[in-house]
C-alpha positions in Angstrom: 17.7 66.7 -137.3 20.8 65.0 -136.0 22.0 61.8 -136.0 22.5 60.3 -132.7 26.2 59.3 -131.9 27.0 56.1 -130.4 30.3 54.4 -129.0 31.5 51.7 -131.0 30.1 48.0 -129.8 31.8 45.0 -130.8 31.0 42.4 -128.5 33.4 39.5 -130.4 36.3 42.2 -130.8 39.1 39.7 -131.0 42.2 41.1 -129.0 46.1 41.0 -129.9 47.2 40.6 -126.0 43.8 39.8 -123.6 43.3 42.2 -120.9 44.2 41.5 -117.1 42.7 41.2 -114.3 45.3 43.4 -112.4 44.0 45.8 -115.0 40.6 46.4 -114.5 41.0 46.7 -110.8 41.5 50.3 -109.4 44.5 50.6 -107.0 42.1 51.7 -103.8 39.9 49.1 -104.1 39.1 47.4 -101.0 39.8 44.2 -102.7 43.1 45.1 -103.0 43.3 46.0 -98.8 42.2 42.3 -98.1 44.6 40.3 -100.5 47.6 42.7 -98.7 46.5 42.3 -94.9 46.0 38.7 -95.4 49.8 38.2 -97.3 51.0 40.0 -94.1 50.1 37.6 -91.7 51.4 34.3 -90.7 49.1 31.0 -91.5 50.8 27.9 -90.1 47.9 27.6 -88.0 46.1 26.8 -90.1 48.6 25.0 -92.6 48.8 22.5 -89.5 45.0 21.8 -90.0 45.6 19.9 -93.3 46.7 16.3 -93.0 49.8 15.8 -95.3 49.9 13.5 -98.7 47.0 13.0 -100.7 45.5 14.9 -104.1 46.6 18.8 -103.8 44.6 21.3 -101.8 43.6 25.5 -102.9 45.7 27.1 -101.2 44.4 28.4 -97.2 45.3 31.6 -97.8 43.4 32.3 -100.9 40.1 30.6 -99.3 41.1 32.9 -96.2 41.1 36.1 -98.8 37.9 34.8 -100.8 36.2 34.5 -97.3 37.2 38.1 -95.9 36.5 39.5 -99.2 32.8 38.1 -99.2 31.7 38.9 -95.8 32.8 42.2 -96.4 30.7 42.7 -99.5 27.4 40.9 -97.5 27.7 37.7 -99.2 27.8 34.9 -96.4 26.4 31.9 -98.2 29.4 29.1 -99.8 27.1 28.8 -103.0 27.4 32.3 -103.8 30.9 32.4 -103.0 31.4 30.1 -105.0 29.4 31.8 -107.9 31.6 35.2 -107.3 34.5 33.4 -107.6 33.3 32.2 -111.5 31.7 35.5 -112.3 33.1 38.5 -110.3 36.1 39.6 -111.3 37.8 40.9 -107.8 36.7 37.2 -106.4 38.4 35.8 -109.7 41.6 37.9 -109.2 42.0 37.3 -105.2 41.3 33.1 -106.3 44.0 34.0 -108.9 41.1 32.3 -111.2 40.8 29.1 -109.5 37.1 28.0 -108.4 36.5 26.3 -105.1 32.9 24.2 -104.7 30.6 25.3 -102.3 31.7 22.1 -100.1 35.8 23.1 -100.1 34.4 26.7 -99.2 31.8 25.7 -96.3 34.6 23.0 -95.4 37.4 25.4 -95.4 35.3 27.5 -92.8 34.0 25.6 -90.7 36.8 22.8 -89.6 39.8 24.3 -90.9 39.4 28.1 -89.3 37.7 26.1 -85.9 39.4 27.5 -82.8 42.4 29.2 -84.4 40.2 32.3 -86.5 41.2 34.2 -83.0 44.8 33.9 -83.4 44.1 35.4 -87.1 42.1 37.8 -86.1 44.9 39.1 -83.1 47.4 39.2 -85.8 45.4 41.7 -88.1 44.7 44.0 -85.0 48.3 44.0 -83.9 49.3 45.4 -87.6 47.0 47.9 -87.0 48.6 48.6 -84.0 51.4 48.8 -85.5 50.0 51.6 -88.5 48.3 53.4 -85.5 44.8 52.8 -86.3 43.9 51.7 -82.7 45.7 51.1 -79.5 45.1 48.1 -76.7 45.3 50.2 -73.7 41.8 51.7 -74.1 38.9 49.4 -75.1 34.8 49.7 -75.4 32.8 46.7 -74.9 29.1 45.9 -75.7 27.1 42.9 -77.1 24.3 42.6 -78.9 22.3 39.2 -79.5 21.9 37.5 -82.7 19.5 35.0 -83.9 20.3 31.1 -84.8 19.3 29.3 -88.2 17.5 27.3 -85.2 14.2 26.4 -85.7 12.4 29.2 -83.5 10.2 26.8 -82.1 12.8 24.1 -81.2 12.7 25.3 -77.3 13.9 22.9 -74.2 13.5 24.7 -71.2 14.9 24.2 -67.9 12.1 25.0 -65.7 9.8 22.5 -67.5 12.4 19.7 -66.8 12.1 20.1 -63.6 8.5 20.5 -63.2 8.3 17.6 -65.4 10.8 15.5 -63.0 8.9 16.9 -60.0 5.5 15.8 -61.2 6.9 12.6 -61.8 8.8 12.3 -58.3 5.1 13.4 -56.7 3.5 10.7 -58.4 5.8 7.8 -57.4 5.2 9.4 -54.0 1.8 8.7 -54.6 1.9 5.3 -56.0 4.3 4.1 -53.3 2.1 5.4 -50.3 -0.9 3.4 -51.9 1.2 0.6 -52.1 1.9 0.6 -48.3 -1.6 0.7 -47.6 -3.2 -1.7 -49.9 -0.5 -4.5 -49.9 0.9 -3.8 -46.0 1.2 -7.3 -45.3 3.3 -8.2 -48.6 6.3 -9.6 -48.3 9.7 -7.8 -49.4 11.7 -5.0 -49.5 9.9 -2.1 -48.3 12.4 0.3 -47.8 11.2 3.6 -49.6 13.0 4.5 -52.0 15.3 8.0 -52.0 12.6 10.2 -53.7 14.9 13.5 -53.4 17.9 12.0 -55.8 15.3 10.2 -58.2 16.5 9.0 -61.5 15.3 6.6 -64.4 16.9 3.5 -62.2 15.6 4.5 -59.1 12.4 4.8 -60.8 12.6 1.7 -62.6 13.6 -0.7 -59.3 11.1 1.1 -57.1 7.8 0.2 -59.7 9.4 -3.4 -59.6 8.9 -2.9 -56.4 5.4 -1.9 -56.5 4.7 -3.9 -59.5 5.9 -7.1 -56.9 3.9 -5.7 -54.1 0.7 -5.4 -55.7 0.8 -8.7 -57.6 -1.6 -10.4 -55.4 -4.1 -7.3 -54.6 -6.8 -6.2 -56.7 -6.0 -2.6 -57.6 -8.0 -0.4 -59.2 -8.7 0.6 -63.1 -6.7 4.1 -62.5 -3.8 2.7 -60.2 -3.5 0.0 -63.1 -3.0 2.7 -66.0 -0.6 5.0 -64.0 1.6 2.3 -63.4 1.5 1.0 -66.7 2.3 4.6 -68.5 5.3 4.7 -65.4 6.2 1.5 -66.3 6.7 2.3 -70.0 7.6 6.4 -70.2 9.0 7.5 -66.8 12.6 6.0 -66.8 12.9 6.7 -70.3 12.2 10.9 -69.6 14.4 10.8 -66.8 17.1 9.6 -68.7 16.2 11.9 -71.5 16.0 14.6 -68.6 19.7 14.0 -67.4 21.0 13.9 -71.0 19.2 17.6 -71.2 20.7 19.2 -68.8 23.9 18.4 -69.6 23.2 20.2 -72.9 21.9 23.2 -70.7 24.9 23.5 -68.6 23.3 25.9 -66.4 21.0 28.0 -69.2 17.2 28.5 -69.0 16.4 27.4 -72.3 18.2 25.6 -75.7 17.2 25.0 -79.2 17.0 21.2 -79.9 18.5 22.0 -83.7 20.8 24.0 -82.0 21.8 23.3 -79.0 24.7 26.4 -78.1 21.8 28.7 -78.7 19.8 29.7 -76.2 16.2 31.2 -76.2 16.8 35.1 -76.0 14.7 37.8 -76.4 15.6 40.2 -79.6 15.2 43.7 -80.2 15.0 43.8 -84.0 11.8 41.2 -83.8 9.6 42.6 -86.7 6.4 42.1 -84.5 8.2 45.2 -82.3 7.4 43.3 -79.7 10.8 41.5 -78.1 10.0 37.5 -79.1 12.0 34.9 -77.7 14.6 33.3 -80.2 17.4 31.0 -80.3 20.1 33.0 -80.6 24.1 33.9 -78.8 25.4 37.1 -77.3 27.9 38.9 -79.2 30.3 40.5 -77.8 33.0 42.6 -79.1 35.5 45.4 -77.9 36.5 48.1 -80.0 39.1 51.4 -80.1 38.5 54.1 -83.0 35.4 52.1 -83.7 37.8 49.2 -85.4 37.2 45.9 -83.1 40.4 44.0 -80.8 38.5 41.6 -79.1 35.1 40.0 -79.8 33.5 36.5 -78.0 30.0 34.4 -78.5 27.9 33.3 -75.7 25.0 31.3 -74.9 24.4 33.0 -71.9 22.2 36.2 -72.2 23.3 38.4 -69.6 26.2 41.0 -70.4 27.3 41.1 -66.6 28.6 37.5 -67.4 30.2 37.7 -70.1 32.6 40.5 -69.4 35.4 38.1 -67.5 35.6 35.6 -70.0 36.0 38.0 -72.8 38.4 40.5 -71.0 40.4 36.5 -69.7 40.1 36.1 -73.9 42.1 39.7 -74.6 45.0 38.7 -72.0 44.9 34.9 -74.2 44.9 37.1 -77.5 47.4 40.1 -76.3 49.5 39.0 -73.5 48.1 41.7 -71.5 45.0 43.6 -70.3 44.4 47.0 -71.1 44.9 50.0 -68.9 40.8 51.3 -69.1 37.6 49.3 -69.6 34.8 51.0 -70.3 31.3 49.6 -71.0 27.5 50.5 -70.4 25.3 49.3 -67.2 25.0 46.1 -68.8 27.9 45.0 -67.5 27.9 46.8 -63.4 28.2 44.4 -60.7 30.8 43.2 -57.7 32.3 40.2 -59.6 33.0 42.4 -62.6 34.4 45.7 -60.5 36.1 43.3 -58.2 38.1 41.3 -61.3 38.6 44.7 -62.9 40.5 46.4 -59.2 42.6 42.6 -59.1 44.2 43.0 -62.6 44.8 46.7 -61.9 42.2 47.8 -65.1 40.8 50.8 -64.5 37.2 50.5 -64.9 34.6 52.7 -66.3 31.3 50.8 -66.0 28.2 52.1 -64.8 26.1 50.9 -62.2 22.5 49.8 -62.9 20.8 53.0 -61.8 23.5 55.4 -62.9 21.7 57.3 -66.0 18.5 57.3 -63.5 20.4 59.2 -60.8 21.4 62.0 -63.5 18.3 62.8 -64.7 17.3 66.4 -63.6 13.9 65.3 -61.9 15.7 62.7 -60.1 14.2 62.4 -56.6 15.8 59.9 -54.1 13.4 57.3 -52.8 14.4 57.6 -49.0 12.9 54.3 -48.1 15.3 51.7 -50.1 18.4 50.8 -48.8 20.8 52.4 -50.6 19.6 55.5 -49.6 19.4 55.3 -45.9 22.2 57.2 -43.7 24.9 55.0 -42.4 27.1 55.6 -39.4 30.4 53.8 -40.2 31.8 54.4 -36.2 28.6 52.9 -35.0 27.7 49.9 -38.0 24.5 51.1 -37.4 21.5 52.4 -40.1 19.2 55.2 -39.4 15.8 54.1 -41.1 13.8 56.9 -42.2 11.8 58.2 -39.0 15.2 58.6 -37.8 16.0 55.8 -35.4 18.7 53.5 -35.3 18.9 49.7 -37.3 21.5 48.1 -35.1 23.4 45.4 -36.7 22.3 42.0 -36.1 24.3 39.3 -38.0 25.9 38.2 -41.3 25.0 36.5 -43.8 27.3 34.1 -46.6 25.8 33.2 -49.7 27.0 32.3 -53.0 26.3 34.4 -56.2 27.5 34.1 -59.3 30.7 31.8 -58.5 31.6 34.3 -55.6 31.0 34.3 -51.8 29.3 37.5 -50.4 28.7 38.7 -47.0 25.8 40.4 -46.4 25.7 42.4 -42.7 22.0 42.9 -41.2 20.0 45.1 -39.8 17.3 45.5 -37.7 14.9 48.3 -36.6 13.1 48.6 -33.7 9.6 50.4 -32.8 8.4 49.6 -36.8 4.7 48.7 -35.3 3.6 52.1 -34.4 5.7 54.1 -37.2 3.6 56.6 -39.3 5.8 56.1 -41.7 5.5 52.3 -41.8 3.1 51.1 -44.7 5.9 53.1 -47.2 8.6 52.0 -45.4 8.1 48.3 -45.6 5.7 45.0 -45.7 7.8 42.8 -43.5 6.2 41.0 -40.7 7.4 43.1 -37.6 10.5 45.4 -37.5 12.1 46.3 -40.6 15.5 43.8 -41.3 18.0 45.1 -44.6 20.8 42.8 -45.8 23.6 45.3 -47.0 26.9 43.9 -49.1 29.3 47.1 -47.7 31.7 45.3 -50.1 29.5 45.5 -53.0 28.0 49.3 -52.4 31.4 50.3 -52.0 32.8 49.4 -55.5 29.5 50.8 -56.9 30.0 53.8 -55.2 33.7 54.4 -56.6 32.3 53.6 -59.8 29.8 56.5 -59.7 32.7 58.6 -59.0 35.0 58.2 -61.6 31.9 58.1 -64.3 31.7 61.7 -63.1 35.0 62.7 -63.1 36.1 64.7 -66.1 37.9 61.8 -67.5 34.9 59.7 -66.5 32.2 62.1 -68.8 34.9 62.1 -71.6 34.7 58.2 -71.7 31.0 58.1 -71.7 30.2 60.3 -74.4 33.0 58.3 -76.6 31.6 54.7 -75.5 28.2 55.1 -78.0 30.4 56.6 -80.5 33.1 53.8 -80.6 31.3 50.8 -79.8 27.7 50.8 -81.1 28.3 52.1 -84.9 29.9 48.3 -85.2 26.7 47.0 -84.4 24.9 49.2 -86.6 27.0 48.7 -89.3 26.8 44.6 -89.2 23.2 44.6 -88.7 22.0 47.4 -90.6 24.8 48.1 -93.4 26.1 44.6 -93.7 22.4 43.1 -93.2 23.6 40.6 -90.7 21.1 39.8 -88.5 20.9 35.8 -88.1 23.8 33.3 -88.0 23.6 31.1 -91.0 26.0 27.5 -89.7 24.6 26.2 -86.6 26.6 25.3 -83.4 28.9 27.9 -80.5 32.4 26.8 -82.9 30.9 27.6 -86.1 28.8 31.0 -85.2 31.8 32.0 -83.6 33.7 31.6 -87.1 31.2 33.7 -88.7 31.5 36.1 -85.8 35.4 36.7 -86.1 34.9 36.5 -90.0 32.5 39.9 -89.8 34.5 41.8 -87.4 37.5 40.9 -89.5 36.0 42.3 -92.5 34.7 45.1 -90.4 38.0 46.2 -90.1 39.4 45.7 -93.0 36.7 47.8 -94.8 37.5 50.7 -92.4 40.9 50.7 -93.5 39.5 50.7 -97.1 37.6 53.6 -96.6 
C-alpha cells in the first residue's frame, strides 16, 4: 500500500525577506476597487471636521476606506471593525497596519461623516459618470422601510396626546361648571377660563381658581380627589404634551429611545403579519441598478418623500434629470405638478394604474372618475343619464398645496332605480372633482402607455428593486444599528456607497 503524500508544514519557517501584504492580495480584489475610488476623491470636507493642534489623528481617509470596505463585506459593528483591522489582512493592508479602537471608529462615523457623507457619496457617482457606468438624466426611485435599534415598544403616539389633552380639557370643563354652581356666590374672578387653547399654565391658574372658590364650601369626597390628582399631574402632562409634539413635528407616532423613528409597519416582520416598528423610509434612486441619490425619512408615505429627495439631487448634482420614473407609491398632484414646473418628465403611475390593465378589468360606472363629462357645458352626467350641474367650488389645503375642488349636484336622485348603488347621501347626489388633479393623472396614464412609457416600466423593477434585495437579503441589512435621523442616514449612504463600489468589483 502507498504512503500518503503530504505538503511540507513548518509553521515557525523562519523567512530571509517577510512576505507583503501587497502580495497576498489578488489584483481584482474588491479591496483593491475601494482603496482606488476613495484616493480619487477629494476629503477636505471632512479634513475641516478635525479641530487643529493636539496629539495626531489616523488619517480620515483610511477610516473612510476601512468603513467602505466593511459595509461592503456585511460587517457594520465598530468592534468588529476594529477586530478586522488586527486580524484580516485586506483590513490590515487598506489601515496600512495601523489599528483604530472601536471608539475612533464609531467616532469617526458618526460626527466626523455627519452631514457631509452626501457630498462623498456625489463625488463617487460623478466618477462613475465619468467611466460610464450610469448617467443622471434617467433615474428610478423607490424606498423601502427599515427598522430602528429602538426599543419596539418605546411608542408615543399622536392621537393619544390628544385624547389625553382632550380628556383633561373635558374634565376642567367639568370641574369648573361645578364650581359655578356650588360656590356661585364666592367672591373673585370668575371669568372662565379659554378651554379651546388649554395648556399646563392655563390649567394651573384656573384650579387656583377653583381651589380659591371652593375654599369655604364643603365639596364632596370625589370632587376632592379629582382636584387633588389635577392639582398634582395635569400641568405637568401638558407640558410634557407640548414638549411631545414638538418631537413629532407632524408624525403619528415616535419611539421615545429614538425619537427620528417613527412607528411603521414592515414587510419582512417574521410573524408575516406587517407589525408596527420604529423604523425610517429609505429612499434611494438608481441608473444601471448602481444608486445617484438616496435620502431617510421619518415620514412613511413615499408620495412625500419624492420632492425632498428629487430638491436633494438638484443640491447634490446642480441639476434635475430629464425622466423620473417611480411606482404608484409616489402618484399624486403635488408630485406630477413639481415634476411639469422643473420640466422633468415624469413616469409615475397613478394609484389605480396596474388595476385598470388587468384583462378582467370592469369600470365601476358609479365613482367619479368614471362618469361622462361635458367640458362645453361643466356639467356631469350621473349614471341614469341626467345632468349634475355645477354648483360651487371648493379651497382646501392638502399636503402644503391649495386645491380647488368644483361641485356637482344631481337632481331627481329620490326616485332613481339606480339610486341605492349610486350613492348613500342624504338627497341628491353632490361630487367634488379637482379637474386640476384628474388632469395630470390622466397625462400620466398616457405616457405609462406609450411605447417609451412600457419600456420604462418593465426596467423600473429591474433597476431599482435588486438594490433593495441585495442590502436586505445579500448584505443582511435589515435594522439600523446607531440611533437618531443624522446617524441612520450615515449608515444609509455608507451601504449604498458600498453597493456601488462592489458592482464595480464584480
Amino acid at each position: 500500500m502507498a504512503r500518503p503524500l503530504f505538503k511540507a508544514y513548518q509553521q515557525n519557517q523562519v523567512y530571509l525577506f517577510p512576505p507583503s501584504l501587497e502580495d497576498l492580495i489578488a489584483d481584482n480584489h474588491p479591496v483593491r476597487v475601494v482603496s482606488d475610488v476613495i484616493d480619487r476623491i477629494d476629503i477636505d470636507i471632512i479634513i475641516k471636521k478635525y479641530k487643529g493642534g493636539g496629539t495626531t489623528s489616523y488619517h480620515p481617509r483610511m477610516l473612510l476606506k476601512l468603513l467602505v470596505y466593511s459595509y461592503l463585506n456585511n460587517v457594520y459593528s465598530s468592534r468588529k471593525i476594529e477586530a478586522s483591522a488586527k486580524e484580516n489582512i485586506y483590513f490590515m493592508w487598506l489601515s496600512g497596519m495601523s489599528q483604530p479602537d472601536h471608539h475612533t471608529i464609531n467616532r469617526f462615523r458618526s460626527e466626523r461623516l455627519r452631514n457631509i457623507l452626501k457630498e462623498v457619496f456625489a463625488q463617487i457617482v460623478l466618477l462613475l459618470v465619468e467611466s460610464g457606468h450610469v448617467s443622471l438624466q434617467e433615474i428610478y426611485t423607490d424606498g423601502t422601510k427599515i427598522e430602528s435599534v429602538a426599543n419596539r415598544y418605546s411608542f408615543v403616539w399622536g392621537k393619544a396626546i390628544n385624547s389625553s389633552r382632550d380628556r383633561i380639557r373635558q374634565q376642567l370643563k367639568e370641574l369648573w361648571s361645578y364650581t359655578q354652581k356650588v360656590a356661585a356666590d364666592e367672591k373673585g374672578d370668575d371669568t372662565p377660563p379659554d378651554f379651546d387653547k388649554i395648556d399646563s399654565k392655563e390649567v394651573k391658574a384656573t384650579i387656583e381658581k377653583i381651589d380659591a372658590a371652593l375654599k369655604n364650601t364643603e365639596v364632596s369626597k370625589g370632587v376632592k380627589q379629582k382636584l387633588n390628582y389635577a392639582r398634582k399631574h395635569w400641568p405637568a402632562k401638558l407640558k410634557k404634551y407640548k414638549e411631545q409634539e414638538k418631537v413629532l413635528k407632524g408624525r403619528n407616532s415616535y419611539s421615545k429611545t429614538d425619537p427620528g423613528a417613527t412607528f411603521m409597519r414592515m414587510k419582512e416582520d417574521h410573524m408575516k403579519n406587517g407589525q408596527l416598528k420604529p423604523g425610517y423610509n429609505a429612499q434611494i434612486s438608481t441608473h444601471n441598478q448602481f444608486v445617484v441619490n438616496y435620502s431617510l425619512h421619518s415620514n412613511p408615505t413615499d408620495t412625500k418623500t419624492l420632492i425632498p429627495h428629487l430638491e436633494q439631487h438638484k443640491k447634490l448634482y446642480k441639476t434635475l434629470p430629464n425622466v423620473q420614473v417611480a411606482d404608484a407609491g409616489y402618484g399624486s398632484e403635488e408630485n406630477y405638478l413639481y415634476l411639469q414646473k422643473q420640466g422633468v418628465e415624469a413616469f409615475i403611475k397613478p394609484a389605480d394604474f396596474d388595476r385598470k390593465q388587468k384583462r378582467n378589468y370592469q369600470p365601476n360606472p358609479f365613482i367619479t372618475g368614471n362618469l361622462e363629462y361635458n367640458a362645453l357645458r361643466d356639467e356631469y352626467q350621473c349614471p341614469a343619464g341626467n345632468p349634475m350641474k355645477r354648483t360651487g367650488t371648493i379651497k382646501r389645503k392638502e399636503n402644503g398645496l391649495l386645491k380647488t375642488y368644483a361641485t356637482y349636484k344631481a337632481s331627481g336622485c329620490k326616485n332613481c332605480p339606480l339610486r341605492e348603488a349610486c350613492h348613500k347621501q342624504k338627497g341628491n347626489r353632490i361630487i367634488n372633482v379637482n379637474h386640476k388633479g384628474w388632469k395630470l393623472r390622466n397625462q400620466a396614464h398616457d405616457r405609462l402607455k406609450s411605447e417609451q412609457g412600457v419600456i420604462y416600466r418593465k426596467k423600473r423593477a429591474a433597476d431599482v428593486e435588486p438594490v433593495f434585495a441585495n442590502i436586505k437579503h445579500n448584505k443582511n441589512f435589515k435594522r439600523f444599528l446607531l440611533k437618531g435621523m443624522d446617524k441612520t442616514e450615515i449608515e444609509w449612504g455608507l451601504l449604498c456607497i458600498a453597493h456601488n463600489l462592489k458592482k464595480i468589483a464584480a
